[in-house]
C-alpha positions as CSV (number, residue, x, y, z in Angstrom):
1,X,-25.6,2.6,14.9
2,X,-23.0,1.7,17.1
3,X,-19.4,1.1,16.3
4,X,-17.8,-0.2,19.6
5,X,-16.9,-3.2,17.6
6,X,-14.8,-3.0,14.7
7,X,-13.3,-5.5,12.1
8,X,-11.4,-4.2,8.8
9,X,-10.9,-6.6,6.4
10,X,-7.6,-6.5,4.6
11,X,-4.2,-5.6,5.7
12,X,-1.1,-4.1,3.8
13,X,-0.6,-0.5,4.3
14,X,-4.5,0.8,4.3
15,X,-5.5,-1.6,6.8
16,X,-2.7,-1.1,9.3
17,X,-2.9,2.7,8.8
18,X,-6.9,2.3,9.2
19,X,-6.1,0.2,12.8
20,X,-3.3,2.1,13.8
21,X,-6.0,5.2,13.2
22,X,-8.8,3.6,15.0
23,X,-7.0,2.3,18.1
24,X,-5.1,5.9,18.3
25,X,-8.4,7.5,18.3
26,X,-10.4,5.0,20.4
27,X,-8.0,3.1,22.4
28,X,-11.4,1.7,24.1
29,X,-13.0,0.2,21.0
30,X,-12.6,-3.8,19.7
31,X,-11.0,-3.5,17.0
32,X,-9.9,-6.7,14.4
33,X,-8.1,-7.0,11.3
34,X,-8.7,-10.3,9.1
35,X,-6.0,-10.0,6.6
36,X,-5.8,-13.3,3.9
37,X,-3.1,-15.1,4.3
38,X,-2.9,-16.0,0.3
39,X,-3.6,-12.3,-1.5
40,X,-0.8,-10.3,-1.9
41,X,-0.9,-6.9,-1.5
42,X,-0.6,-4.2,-4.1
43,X,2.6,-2.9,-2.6
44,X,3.1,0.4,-5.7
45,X,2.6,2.7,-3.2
46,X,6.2,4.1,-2.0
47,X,6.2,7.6,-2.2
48,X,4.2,10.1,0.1
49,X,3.4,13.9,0.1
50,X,4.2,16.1,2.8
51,X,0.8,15.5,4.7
52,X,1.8,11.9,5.5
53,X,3.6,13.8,8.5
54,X,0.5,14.9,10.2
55,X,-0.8,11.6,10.1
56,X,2.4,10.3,11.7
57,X,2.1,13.1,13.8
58,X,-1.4,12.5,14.9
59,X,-0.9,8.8,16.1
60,X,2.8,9.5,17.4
61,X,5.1,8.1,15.5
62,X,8.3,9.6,14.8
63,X,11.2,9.4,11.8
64,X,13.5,7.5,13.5
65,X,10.4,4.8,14.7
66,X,10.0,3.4,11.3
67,X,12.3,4.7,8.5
68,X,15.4,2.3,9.7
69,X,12.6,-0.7,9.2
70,X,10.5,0.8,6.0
71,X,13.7,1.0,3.7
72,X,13.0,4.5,3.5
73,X,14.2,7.8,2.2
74,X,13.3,11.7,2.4
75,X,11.4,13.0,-0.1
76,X,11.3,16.8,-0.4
77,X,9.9,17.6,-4.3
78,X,8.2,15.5,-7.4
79,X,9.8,16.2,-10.4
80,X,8.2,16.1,-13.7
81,X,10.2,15.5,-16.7
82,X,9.1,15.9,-20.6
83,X,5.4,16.5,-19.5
84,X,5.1,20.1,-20.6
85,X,7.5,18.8,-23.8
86,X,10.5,17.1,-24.4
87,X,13.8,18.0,-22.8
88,X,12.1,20.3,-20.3
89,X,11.2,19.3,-16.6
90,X,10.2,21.2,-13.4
91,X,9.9,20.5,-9.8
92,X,6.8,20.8,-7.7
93,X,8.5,21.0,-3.9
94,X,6.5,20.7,-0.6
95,X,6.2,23.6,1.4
96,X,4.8,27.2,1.1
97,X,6.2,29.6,-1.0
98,X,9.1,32.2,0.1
99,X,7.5,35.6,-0.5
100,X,9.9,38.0,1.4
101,X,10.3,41.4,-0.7
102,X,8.8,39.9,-3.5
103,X,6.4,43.2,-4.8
104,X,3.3,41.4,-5.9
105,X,4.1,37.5,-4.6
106,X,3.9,34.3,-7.4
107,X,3.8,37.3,-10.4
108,X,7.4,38.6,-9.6
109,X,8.7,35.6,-11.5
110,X,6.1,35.9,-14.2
111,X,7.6,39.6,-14.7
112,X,11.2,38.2,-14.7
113,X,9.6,36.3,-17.4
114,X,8.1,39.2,-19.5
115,X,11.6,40.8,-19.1
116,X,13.7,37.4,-20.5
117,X,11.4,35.4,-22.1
118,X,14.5,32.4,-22.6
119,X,14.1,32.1,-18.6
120,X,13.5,28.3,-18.1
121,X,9.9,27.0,-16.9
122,X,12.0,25.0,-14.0
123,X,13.3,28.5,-12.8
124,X,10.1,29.1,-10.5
125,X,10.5,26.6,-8.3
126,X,14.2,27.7,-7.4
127,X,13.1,31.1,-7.0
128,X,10.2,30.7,-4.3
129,X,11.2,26.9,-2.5
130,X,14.6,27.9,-0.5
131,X,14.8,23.5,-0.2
132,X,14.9,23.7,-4.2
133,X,18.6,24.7,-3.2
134,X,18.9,21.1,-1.2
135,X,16.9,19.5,-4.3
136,X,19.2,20.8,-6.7
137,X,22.6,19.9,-5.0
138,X,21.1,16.2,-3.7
139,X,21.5,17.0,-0.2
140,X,18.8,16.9,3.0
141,X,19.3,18.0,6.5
142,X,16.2,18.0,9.4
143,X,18.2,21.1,11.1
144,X,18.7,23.7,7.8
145,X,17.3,26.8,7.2
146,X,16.1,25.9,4.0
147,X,13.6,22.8,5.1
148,X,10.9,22.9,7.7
149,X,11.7,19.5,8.1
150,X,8.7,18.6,9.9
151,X,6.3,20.2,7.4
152,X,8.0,19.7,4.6
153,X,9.0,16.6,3.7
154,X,7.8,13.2,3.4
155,X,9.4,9.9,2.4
156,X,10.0,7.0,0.1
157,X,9.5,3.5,1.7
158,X,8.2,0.2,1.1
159,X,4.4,0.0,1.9
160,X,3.9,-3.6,2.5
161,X,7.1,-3.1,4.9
162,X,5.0,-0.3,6.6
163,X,1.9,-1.8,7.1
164,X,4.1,-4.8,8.4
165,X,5.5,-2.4,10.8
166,X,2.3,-0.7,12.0
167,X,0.9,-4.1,12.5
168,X,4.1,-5.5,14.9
169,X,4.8,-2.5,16.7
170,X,1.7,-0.3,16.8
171,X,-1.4,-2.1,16.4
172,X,-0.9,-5.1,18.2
173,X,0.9,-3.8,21.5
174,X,-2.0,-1.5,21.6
175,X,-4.6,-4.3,21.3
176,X,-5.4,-4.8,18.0
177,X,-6.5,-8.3,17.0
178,X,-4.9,-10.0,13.8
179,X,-6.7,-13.0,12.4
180,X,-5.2,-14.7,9.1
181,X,-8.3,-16.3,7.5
182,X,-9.6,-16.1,3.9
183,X,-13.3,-14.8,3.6
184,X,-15.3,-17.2,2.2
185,X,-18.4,-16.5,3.3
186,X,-20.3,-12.6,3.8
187,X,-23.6,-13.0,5.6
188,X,-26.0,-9.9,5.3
189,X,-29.2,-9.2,6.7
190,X,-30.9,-5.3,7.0
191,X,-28.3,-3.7,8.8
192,X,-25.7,-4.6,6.1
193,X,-22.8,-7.2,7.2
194,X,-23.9,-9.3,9.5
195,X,-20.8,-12.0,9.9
196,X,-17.7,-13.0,7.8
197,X,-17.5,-17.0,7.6
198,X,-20.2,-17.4,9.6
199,X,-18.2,-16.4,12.9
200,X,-16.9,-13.0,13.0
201,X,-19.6,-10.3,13.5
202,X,-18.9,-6.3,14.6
203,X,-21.1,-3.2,14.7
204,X,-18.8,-1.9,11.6
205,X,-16.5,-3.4,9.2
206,X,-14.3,-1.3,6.9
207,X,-13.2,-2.6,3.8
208,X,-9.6,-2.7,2.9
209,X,-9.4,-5.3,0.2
210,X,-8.0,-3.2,-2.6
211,X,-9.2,-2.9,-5.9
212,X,-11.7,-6.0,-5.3
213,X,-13.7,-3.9,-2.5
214,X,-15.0,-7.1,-1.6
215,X,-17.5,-5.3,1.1
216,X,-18.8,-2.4,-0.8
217,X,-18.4,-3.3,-4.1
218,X,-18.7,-6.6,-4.6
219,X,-20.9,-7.5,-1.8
220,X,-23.1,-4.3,-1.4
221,X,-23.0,-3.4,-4.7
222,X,-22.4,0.0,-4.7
223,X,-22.1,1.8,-8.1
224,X,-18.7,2.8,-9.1
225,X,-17.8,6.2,-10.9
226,X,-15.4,5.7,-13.3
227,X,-13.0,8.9,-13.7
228,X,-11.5,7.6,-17.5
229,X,-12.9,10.3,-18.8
230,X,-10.4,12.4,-17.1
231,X,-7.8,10.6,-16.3
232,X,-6.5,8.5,-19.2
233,X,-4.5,5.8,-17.5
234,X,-5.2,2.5,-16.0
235,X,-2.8,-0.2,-16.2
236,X,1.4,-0.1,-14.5
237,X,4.0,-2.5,-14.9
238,X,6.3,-2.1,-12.3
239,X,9.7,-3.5,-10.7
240,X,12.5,-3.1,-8.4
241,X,16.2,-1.8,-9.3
242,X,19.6,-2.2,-7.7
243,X,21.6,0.7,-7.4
244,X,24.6,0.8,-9.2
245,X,26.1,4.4,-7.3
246,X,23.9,4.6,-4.3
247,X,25.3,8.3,-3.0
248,X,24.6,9.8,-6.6
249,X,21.4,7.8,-7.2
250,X,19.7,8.2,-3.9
251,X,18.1,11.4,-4.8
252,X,15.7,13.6,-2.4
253,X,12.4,13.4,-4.9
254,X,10.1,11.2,-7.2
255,X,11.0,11.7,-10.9
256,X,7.7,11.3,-13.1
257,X,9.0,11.0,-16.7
258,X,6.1,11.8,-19.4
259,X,7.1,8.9,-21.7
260,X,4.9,6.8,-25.0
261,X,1.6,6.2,-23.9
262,X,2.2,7.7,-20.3
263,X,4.6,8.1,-18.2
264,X,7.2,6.4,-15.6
265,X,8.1,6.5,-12.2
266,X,11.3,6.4,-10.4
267,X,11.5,6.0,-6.4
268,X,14.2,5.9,-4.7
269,X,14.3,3.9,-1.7
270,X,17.3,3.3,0.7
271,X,18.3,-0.1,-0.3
272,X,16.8,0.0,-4.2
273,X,14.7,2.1,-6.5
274,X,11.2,1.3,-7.2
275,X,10.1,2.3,-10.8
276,X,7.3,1.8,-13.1
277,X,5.3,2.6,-16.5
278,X,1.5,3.9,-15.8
279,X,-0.1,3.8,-19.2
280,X,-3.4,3.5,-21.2
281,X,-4.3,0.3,-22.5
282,X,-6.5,2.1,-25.0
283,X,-3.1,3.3,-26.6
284,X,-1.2,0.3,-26.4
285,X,-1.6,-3.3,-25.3
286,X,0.4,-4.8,-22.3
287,X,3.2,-6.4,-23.9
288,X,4.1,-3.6,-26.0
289,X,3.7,-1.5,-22.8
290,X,6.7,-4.2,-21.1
291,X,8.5,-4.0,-24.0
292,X,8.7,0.0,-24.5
293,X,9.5,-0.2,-20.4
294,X,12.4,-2.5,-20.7
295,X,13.4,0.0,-23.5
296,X,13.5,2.8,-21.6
297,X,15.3,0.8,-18.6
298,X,17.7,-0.9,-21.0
299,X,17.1,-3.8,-19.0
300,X,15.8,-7.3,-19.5
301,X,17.1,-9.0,-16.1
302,X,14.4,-7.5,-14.3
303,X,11.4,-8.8,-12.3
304,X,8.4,-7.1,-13.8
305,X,4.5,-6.9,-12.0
306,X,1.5,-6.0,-13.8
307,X,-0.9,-3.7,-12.1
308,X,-4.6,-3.2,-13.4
309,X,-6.0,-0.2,-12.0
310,X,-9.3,0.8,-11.3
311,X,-9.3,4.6,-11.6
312,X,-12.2,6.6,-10.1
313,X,-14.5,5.7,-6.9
314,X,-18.1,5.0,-5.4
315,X,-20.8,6.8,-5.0
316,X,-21.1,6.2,-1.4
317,X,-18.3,5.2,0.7
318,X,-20.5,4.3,3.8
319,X,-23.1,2.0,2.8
320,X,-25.2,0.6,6.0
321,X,-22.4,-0.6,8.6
322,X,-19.4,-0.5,5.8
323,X,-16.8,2.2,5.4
324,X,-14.4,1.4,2.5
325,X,-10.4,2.8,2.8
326,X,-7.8,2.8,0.2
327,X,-8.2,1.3,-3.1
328,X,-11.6,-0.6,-2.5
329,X,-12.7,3.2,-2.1
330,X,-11.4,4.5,-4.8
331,X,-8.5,5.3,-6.5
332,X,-6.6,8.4,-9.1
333,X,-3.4,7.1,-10.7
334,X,0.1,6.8,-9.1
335,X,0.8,10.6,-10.3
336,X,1.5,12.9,-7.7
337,X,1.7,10.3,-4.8
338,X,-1.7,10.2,-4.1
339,X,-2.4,6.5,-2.8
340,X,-1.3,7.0,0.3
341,X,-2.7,10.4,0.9
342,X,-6.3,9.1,0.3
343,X,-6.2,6.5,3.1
344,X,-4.4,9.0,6.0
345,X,-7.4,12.0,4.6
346,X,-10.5,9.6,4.2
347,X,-9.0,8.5,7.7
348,X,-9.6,11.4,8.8
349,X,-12.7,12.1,7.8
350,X,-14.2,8.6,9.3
351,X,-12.0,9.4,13.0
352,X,-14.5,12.7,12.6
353,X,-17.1,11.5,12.2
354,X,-17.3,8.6,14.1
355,X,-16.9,11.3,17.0
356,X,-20.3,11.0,18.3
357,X,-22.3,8.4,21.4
358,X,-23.6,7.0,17.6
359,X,-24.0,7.1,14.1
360,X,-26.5,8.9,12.0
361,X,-27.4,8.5,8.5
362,X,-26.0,12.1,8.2
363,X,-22.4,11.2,10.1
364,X,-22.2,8.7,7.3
365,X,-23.4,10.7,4.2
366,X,-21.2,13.6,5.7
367,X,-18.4,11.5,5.6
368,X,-18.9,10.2,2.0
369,X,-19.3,14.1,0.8
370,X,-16.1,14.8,2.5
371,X,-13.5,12.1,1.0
372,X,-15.4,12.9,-2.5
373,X,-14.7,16.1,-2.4
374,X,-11.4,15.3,-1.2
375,X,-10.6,12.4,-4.1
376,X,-12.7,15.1,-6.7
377,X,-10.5,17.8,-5.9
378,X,-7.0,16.1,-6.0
379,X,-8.1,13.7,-8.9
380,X,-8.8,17.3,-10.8
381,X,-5.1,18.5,-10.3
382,X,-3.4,15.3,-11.4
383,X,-6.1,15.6,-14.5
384,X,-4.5,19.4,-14.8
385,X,-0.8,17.8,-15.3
386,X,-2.3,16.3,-18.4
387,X,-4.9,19.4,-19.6
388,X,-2.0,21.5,-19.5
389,X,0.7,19.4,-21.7
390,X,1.7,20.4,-25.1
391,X,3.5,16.9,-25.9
392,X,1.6,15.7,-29.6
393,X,4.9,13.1,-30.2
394,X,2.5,10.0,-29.8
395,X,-1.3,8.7,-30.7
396,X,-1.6,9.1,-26.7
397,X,-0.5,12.8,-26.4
398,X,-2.2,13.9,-29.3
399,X,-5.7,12.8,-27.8
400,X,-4.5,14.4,-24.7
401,X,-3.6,17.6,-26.5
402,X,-6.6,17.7,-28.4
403,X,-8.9,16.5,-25.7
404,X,-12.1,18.3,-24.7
405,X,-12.8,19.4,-21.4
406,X,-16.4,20.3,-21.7
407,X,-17.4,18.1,-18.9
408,X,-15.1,19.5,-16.8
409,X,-14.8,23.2,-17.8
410,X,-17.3,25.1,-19.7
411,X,-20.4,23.2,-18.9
412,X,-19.6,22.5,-15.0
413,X,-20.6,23.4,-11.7
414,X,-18.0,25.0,-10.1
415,X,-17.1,22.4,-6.8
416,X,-16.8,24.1,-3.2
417,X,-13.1,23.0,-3.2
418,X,-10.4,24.0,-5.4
419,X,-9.8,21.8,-8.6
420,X,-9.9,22.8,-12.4
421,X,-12.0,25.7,-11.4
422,X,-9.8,27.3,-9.4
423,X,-7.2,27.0,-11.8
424,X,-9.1,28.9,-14.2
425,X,-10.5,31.0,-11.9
426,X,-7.4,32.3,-10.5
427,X,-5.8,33.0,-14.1
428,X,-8.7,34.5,-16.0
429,X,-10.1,36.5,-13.1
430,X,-7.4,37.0,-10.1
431,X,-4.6,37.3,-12.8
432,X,-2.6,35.4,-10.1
433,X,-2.3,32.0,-8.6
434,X,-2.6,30.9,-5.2
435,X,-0.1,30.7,-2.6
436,X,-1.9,27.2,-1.3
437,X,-1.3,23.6,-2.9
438,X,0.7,23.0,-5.8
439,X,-1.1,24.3,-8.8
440,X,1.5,27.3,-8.9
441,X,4.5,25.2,-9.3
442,X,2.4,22.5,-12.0
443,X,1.5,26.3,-13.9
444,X,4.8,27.3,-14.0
445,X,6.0,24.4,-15.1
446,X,3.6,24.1,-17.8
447,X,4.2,28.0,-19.0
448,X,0.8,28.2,-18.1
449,X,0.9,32.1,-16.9
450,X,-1.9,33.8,-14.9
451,X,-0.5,37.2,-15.9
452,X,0.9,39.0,-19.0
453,X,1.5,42.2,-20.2
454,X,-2.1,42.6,-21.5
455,X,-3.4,41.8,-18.5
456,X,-0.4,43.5,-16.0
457,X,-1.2,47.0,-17.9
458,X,-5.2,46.3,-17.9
459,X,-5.5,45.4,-14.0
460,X,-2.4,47.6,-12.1
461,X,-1.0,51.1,-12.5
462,X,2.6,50.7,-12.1
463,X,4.9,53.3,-13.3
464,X,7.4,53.2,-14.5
465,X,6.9,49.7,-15.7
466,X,10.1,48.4,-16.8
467,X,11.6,49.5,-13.6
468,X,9.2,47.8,-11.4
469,X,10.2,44.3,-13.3
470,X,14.1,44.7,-13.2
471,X,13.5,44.8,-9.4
472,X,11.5,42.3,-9.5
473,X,13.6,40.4,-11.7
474,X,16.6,41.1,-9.2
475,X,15.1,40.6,-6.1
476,X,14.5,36.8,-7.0
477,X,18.0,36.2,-8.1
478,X,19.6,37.5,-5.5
479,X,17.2,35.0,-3.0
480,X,18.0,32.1,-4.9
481,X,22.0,32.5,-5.1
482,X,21.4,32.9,-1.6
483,X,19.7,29.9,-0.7
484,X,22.3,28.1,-2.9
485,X,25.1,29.5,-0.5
486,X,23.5,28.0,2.0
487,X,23.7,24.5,0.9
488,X,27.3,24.4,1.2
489,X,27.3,22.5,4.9
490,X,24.7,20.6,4.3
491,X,25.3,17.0,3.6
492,X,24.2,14.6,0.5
493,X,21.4,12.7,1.1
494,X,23.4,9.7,0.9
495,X,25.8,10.6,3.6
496,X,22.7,12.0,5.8
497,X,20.4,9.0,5.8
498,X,23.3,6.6,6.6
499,X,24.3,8.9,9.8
500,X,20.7,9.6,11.6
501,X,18.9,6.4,10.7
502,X,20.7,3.4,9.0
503,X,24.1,3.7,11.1
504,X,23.4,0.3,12.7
């Protein structure tokens, strides 16, 4: 097939990234959004991880182009609070680890461990993320030693104020078309779409619609794979906050607080801070889910939004001559900032593979077997923030806790990409866990430890051995008081946002 002409359906922040993607990569191609002008869009998407920069990077858009217009903020970590238990939280920062004149890498901390056991969970992070220093005191610079700010970070913004800017100062001054019109109408024939309405025809159409998937789902039908098995949530309420101290407020990460019957969200933005309440409705209906919200808030003023969600994703995403991005493709849970990390990956993957004179059957199936491994993959390591919790306080964390993970663990198929497996791969085999991703910091925060004395006396021959995890022990200390030091120049968040993007 060809794809020379190109209409996505749906707007908001997947279908202006899909455009912006599309006309970046093939400035040559007609391409068309139809957006409705009724349906508004999700809009709980405001937090990214730190491989939102590539994507910025790749269709050349800088900080300062957007963040002044997107309400946004720097994000540098995700912090999880009361998810291993209650009273305890650790931070999961971007970057790679610092592994200068550490002895055996991620373990030395696991020593310092063996040596004080009282040593807090939330420790590890501080010890190997030099920004943890910048986390910790509320403060962000792009020119510090402690931040590859370019790698490193991400950001907090509005989505629909995103997509709004893609559309106004990307999309269409490139020569993207923007048609307001409600589908009413999807006309098929062999090839798969064959005109919206009667009237608008294209060699591909990509469907952006949300959680409807109005193109793959609803119209071609394509079977869905629920992932409720292992991932418990599927409902949100969600609103908006003022701030009531904006320079202590304003803080460089997401807070995910483990709460009832799930757990709550808390972004902050530049001008407010977006929170909300991801639960099971299998644990508790929605108005109890408001009210135990509003209780946590201690807040009734507010304007609240009920989100269903639709948590897994389709077998195929590339059905004939339709390509679904965002949520009509599928979709994980808020946790770990995911929603937007789907679109700018499975992106990607379609840019790839649409690289060709045409498309094959294979281009197309290739491209469905890379965003599912993708989605499998991080829907997996969200799945392991819940596997590895010890909370048992409610009906919903006693399930969790006593949950079993055949399915996923002893009767599985290991997958090519990293996931559950390579969690337990790593700890019951390697006795160590890998430098890559973020399952180190989620372990360590859990108390989940891939070595122990058993296993530090079974699989090295150290000597003396209490010697080698004193200096261990020290070594990582003396780095993070270091790093601390460092911090002392650096300005608060607050004071640095205000100065390099919102001084006008």
């Amino acid at each position: 097939m060809n794809s020379d002409k190109i209409i996505i359906v749906g707007g908001g922040s997947a279908g202006w990234m899909t455009a912006s993607t599309l006309i970046k990569a093939f400035p040559n191609k007609n391409i068309t959004v139809i957006e409705s002008p009724e349906i508004p869009t999700i809009g709980v998407g405001e937090s990214t991880i730190a491989p939102f920069r590539q994507w910025t990077k790749y269709i050349g858009i800088d900080d300062k182009d957007f963040v002044p217009h997107t309400d946004a903020s720097i994000k540098l970590s995700i912090k999880f609070t009361d998810f291993y238990k209650k009273g305890e939280s650790f931070h999961y920062p971007f970057g790679e680890p610092n592994l200068d004149n550490t002895q055996v890498h991620l373990n030395d901390w696991w020593f310092r461990k063996l040596l004080k056991p009282e040593t807090p969970n939330s420790e590890y992070a501080e010890c190997y993320s030099p920004q943890m220093a910048l986390v910790n005191e509320n403060k962000c610079h792009h020119n510090t030693e402690l931040l590859n700010f370019k790698t490193d970070s991400a950001f907090h913004f509005d989505a629909t104020m995103f997509g709004q800017w893609l559309k106004d100062n990307y999309c269409l001054p490139r020569g993207v078309k923007h048609i307001k019109e409600e589908i009413k109408t999807i006309e098929q024939d062999e090839n798969g779409i064959k005109s919206l309405n009667n009237k608008h025809t294209a060699d591909l159409f990509i469907d952006c619609t949300g959680f409807k998937s109005l193109l793959l789902g609803e119209t071609l039908r394509e079977p869905f794979i629920s992932f409720n098995d292992m991932l418990p949530n599927n409902s949100a309420w969600a609103t908006k906050i003022p701030y009531e101290n904006k320079r202590e407020q304003l803080k460089p990460y997401t807070n995910c607080t483990a709460y009832n019957n799930g757990w709550i969200w808390n972004i902050p933005l530049w001008s407010r801070i977006g929170t909300g309440y991801v639960y099971s409705d299998k644990f508790v209906d929605d108005e109890t889910a408001l009210k135990e919200f509003k209780d946590y808030l201690g807040r009734e003023d507010l304007e609240f939004k009920k989100i269903k969600m639709r948590v897994g994703i389709h077998k195929r995403l590339w059905v004939d001559n339709v390509v679904a991005i965002g949520l009509s493709a599928g979709f994980i849970e808020p946790l770990e900032s995911n929603g937007l990390y789907t679109v700018h990956e499975f992106l990607t993957h379609l840019v790839r593979n649409m690289g060709r004179e045409k498309i094959s059957q294979f281009d197309k199936d290739n491209f469905t077997y890379a965003c599912r491994q993708d989605f499998e993959c991080f829907a997996e390591f969200v799945a392991l923030h819940y596997a590895l919790s010890h909370r048992d306080d409610t009906e919903y964390w006693k399930a969790n806790l006593n949950k079993t993970w055949s399915n996923s663990l002893i009767d599985r198929v290991p997958l090519l990409v990293s996931g559950i497996d390579k969690a337990v791969v790593e700890r019951a085999f390697h006795f160590q866990h890998s430098v890559q991703g973020g399952l180190h910091y989620i372990a360590a925060g859990m108390n989940w430890s891939p070595t122990d004395m058993i296993s530090l006396i079974k699989n090295t021959d150290i000597e003396p051995l209490d010697k080698f995890l004193k200096q261990s022990s020290n070594v990582l200390a003396l780095k993070k008081q270091e790093w601390k030091d460092k911090t002392k120049n650096v300005p608060v968040l607050y004071d640095y946002l205000k100065k390099e993007y919102y001084k006008r």
